[in-house]
N, C-alpha and C positions, 0 to 999 in steps of 0.2 A: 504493500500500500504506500509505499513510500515514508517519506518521513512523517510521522505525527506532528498534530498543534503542540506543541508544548508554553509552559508557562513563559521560556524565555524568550523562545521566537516570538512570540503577542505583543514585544512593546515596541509598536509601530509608530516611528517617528514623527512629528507631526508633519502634518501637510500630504502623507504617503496615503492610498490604501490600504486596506486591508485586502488582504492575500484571501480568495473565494473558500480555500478551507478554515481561514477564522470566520468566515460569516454561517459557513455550516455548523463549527463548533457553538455560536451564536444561535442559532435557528432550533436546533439539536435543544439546548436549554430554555428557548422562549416557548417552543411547542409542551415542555412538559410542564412549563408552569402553565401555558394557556389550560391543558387539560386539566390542571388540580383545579382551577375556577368557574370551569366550564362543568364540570362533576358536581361544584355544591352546587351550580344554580337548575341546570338542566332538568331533573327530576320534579323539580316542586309544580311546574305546570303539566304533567303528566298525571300528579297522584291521584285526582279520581277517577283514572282510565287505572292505575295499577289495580287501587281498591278494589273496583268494581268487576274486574278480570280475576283478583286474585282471592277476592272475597275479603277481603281486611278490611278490620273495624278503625276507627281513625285512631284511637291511642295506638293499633300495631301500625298505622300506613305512615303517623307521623314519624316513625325510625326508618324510613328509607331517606330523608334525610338526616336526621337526626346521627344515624350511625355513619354514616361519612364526618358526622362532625364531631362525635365522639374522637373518632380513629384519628380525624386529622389535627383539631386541636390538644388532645389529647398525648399527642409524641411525636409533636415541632420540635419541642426542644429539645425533648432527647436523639431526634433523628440529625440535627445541626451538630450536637456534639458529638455524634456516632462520629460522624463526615470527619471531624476534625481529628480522632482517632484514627480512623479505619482507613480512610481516604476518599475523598469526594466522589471518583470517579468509581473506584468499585461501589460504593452505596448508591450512588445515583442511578447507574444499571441495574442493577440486581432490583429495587424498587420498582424503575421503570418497566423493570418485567413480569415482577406481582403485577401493577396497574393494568398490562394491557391482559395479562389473563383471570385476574379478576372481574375485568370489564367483559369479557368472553363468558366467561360464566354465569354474570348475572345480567346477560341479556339472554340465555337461552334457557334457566331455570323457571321453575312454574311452579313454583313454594315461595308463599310468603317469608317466611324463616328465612330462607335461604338465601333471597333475594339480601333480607335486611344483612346476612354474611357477606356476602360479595359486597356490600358499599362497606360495608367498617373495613375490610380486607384493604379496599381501595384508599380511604380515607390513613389509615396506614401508611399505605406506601407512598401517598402524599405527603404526609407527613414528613417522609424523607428525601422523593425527587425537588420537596420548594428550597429548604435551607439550602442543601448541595448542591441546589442549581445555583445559587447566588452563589453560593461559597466558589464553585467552580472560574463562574466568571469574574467575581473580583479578584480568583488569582490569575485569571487568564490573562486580562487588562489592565496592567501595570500602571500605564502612563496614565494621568488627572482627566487626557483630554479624551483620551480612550475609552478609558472608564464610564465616564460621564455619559460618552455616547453610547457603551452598551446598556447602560444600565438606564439609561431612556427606554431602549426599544424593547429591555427586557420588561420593562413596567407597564409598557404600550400590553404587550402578551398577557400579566397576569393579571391584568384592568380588565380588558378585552374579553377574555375567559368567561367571564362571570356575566358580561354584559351578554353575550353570544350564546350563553345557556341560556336565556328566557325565549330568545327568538327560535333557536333550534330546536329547543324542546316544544314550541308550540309546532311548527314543520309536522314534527318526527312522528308527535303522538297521533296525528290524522296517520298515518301508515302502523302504529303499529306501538305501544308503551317500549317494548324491546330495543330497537332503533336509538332512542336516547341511552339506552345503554353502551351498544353496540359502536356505535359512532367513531369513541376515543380510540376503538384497535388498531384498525391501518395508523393512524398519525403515530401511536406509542409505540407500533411496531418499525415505524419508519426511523424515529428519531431512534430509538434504538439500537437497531442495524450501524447509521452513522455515525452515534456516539459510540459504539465498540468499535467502530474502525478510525476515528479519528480525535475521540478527546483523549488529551496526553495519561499515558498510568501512570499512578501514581508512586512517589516515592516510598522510602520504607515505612513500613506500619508505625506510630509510634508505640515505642517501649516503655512508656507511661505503666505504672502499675494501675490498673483498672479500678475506680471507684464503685463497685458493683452497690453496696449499700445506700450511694447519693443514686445509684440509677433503680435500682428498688425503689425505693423511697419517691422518685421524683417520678416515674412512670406512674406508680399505685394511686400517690394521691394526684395527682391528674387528671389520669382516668376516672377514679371517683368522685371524684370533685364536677366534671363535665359532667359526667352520667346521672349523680343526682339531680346536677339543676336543669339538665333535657328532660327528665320524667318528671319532675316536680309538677307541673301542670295535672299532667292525667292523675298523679296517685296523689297528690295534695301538700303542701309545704308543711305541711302539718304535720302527715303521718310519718310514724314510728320508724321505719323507713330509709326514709331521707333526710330525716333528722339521724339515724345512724349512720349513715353514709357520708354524710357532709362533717360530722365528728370523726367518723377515720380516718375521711380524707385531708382536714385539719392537723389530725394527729402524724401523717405519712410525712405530711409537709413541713410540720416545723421540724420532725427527727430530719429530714431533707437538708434544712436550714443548717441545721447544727452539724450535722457533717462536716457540709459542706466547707463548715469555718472550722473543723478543725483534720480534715486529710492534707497531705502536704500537697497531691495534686487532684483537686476537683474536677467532680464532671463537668460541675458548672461554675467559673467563678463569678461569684456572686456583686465583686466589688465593680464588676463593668455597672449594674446596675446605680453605683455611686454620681456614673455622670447625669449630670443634668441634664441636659441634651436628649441622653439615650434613652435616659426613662420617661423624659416628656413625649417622647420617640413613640415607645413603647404604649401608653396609654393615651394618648392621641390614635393607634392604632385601633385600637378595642373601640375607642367612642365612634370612628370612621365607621368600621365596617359592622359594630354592634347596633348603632342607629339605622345606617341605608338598608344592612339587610334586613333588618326588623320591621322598618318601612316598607319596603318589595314585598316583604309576608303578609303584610295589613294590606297594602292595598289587592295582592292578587287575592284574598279573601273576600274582601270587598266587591271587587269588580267580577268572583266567579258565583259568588253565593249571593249578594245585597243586588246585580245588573244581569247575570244571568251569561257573562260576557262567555263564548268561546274561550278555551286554552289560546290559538292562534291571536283573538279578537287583544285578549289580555296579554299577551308578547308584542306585539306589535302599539297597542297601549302604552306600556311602560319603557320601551326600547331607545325615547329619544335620551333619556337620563347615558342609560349606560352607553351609547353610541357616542356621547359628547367626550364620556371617559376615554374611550378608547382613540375619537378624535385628537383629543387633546393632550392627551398625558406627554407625548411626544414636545411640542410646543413649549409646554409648562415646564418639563427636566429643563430647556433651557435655560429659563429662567432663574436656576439654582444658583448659578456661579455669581450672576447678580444681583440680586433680593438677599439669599440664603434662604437657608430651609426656614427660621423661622417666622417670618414673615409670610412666607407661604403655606403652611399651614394654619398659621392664625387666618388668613383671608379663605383658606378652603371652611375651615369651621364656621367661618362666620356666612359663607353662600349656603350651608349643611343647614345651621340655624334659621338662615332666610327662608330657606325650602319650606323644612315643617310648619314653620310659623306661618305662612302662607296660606297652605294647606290650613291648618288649625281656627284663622280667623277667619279667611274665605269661601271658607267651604260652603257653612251652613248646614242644615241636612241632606243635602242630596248635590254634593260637590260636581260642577260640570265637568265636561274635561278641556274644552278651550282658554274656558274659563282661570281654570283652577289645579286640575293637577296635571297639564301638560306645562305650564310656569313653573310646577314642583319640581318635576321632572329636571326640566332643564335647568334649573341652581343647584340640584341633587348633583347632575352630570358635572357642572363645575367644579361643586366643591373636591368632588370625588377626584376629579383629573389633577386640581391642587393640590390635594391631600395625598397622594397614594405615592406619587414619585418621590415629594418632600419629604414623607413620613420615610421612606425606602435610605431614603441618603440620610439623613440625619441616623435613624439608626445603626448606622453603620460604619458612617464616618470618624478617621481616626483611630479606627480598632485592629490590631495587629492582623495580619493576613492568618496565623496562626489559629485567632478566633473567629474567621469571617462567618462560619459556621454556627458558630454559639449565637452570634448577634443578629444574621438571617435567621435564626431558628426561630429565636428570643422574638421578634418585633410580628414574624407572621401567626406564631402562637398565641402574641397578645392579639391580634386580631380574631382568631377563631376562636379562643377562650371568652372576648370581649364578645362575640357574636351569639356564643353557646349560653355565656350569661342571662343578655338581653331580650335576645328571641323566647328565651323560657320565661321570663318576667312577663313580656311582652305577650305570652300566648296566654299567660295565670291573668292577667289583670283586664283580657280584651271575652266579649261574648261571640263566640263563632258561630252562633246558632241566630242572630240577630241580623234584621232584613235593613236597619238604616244605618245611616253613616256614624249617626251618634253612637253606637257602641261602640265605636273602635276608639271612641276619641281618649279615653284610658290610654291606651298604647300609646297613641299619638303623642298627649303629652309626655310618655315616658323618654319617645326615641329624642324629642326636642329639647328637655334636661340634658340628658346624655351628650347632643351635642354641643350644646350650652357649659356645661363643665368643659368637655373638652375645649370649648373657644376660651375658659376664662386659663388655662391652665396655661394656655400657650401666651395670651395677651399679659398675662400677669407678671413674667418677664421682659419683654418686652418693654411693657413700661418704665418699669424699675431702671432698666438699663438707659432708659432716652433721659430718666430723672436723674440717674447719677452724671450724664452728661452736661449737664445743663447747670453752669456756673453760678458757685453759690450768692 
């Protein structure tokens, strides 16, 4: 095959191209994030076509998403620190090949159970192609300027993903609920193929002594930590339960904590969380993606159950938001080197905030759509296109190539964790059974706190800092 991409050959001088095998090594990693975003959103417009084929009652149908987000928020961050142990490249294949035969299997089974297997399987192996695809490309792309323009296009992809599963899934389920399964396999199989033939292997394993008790600890309470507050809706916040579940998984996590401060080498070191930056990074992410998708979920409930709309009617509805994402993120990365991240995020929260509020005041009972939530729509897609590349660099900036792993893990887990929160709040406090707009308006105001905190979190420095400039 010739010579491999490797790390060294990548840092392409400025003003040069890139060489057509970095932009496959490139394509190779933005197709496996497109499909981790394309897998949460895809199925949600299919599910009363699964239901009603597979006979599932809605506490079982709501785990065919549900168990993708289990799996994938659930072991971000231990799949980032795998990468940085094991090496990106062997984890990131090996993942990429659970995915595409996960995605085989649960388009062609015909058990509810088993379906719900095949997405946590998937959600899995998500869990480890997102970190190590980043992890791969910021060592791939050494140089600032390099960089900057992979990681635009890589963010265009994992934007994109999410926005492209509401419309494909409307498509797919007229042919067939299987199909939205089925879809991801050529593409995983493709990237595949080209990433075993062309991303560089990786160096020696390290010889770290293995923290197995922070990765105990940090997988267990995780996973229970997520799985309680996804069923807390159907089985009650209350019951006995989930209140034990959410006490182990408290308990996993602070023995996690304590570890972790005192192994000489952590799985996770915890003191990254000390930057400023990186944690505002980090929970600017959750408010991001815990509000819009919890918003996505209120309104396709709305528009399927309260208007009656088609699966296809309601993709094509809600599609101008996320198309603006995918528009724009491109545009927006540019803007990094000049603004900086923080600014840029402060103005995504604050188009996030406009959206809902919008929504919230003008609805009325019976919100039009010229009106009222195609406006939503479109300051959703903004803030989102704002948010998503800004949140991406700040978290990540400055952090040894050593951890790029840990810190892509860290920021796309606080997303999913943030969305696994929300959406479960969000389903406890909204009536699904209800024909007007007025019951959702519960949620509504949840996801616009949400990203109201996140706006004041980021503005709050901000200030501070234009104060301390400003001569006494």
């Amino acid at each position: 095959m010739g010579d491999l991409v490797s790390t060294e050959s990548a840092v392409v001088p400025a003003g040069q191209r890139w060489p057509v095998r970095l932009w496959i090594v490139l394509a190779v990693l933005c197709t496996a994030l497109f499909l981790d975003g394309l897998d949460l959103s895809i199925a949600s417009v299919a599910l009363p076509s699964i239901g009603s084929d597979l006979g599932l009652s809605t506490a079982s149908l709501q785990w065919v998403v549900n168990a993708y987000v289990l799996g994938y928020g659930g072991l971000l961050l231990f799949g980032g620190r795998i990468a940085d142990l094991l090496g990106g490249r062997r984890v990131f294949l090996i993942a990429l090949g659970v995915f595409a035969a996960a995605s085989v299997f649960g388009g062609l089974v015909h058990n509810g159970d088993l379906l719900i297997v095949s997405r946590f399987v998937k959600g899995v192996a998500a869990a480890f192609t997102a970190p190590t695809g980043l992890a791969i490309l910021l060592s791939t792309f050494r140089d600032d300027r390099s960089r900057n323009r992979a990681l635009s296009i890589f963010t265009i992809f994992g934007a994109s993903g999410f926005a492209s599963g509401l419309i494909i899934g409307g498509l797919l389920t007229s042919l067939g609920w299987q199909w939205d399964f089925l879809i991801p396999v050529p593409l995983a199989l493709a990237a595949l193929i080209a990433g075993v033939a062309l991303i560089a292997k990786d160096g020696p394993a390290a010889r770290a002594r293995q923290d197995l008790g922070g990765a105990v600890t940090l997988v267990a309470g995780t996973l229970l930590a997520v799985y309680a507050v996804v069923s807390a809706p159907s089985r009650g916040w209350g019951d006995s339960l989930t209140i034990a579940l959410l006490a182990i998984a408290l308990i996993m996590l602070i023995a996690f904590v304590i570890i972790e401060n005192k192994v000489a080498q952590p799985l996770v070191r915890l003191a990254i969380l000390k930057s400023g930056p990186i944690l505002r990074a980090n929970l600017s992410m959750a408010a991001l993606f815990g509000s819009f998708i919890s918003f996505q979920f209120i309104m396709t409930l709305y528009l399927q159950d309260g208007l009656h709309w088609s699966p296809l009617r309601v993709a094509v509805g809600l599609v101008p938001g996320p198309a603006i994402v995918a528009l724009g993120s491109l545009p927006v990365a540019r803007l990094i080197p000049r603004f900086g991240t923080g600014p840029l995020i402060g103005a995504a929260l604050t188009f996030l905030s406009a959206g809902y509020l919008w929504m919230r005041i003008a609805s009325g009972h019976h919100p039009t759509y010229g009106g009222v939530i195609l406006p939503t729509m479109v300051l959703l897609g903004i803030g989102f296109a704002f948010g998503y590349s800004a949140i991406m660099g700040q978290a990540t900036y400055g952090v040894a190539p050593q951890e790029h792993g840990l810190a892509s893990g860290l920021v796309q887990s606080s997303g999913q964790i943030g969305t696994a929160f929300v959406l479960a709040v969000t389903t406890a406090v909204i009536s699904i059974a209800g024909r007007d707009f007025t019951s959702f308006r519960p949620g509504l105001n949840l996801v616009l706190g949400i990203a109201l905190a996140g706006l004041l979190l980021n503005v709050a420095p901000l200030l501070a800092r234009r104060r301390s400039l400003v001569p006494a």
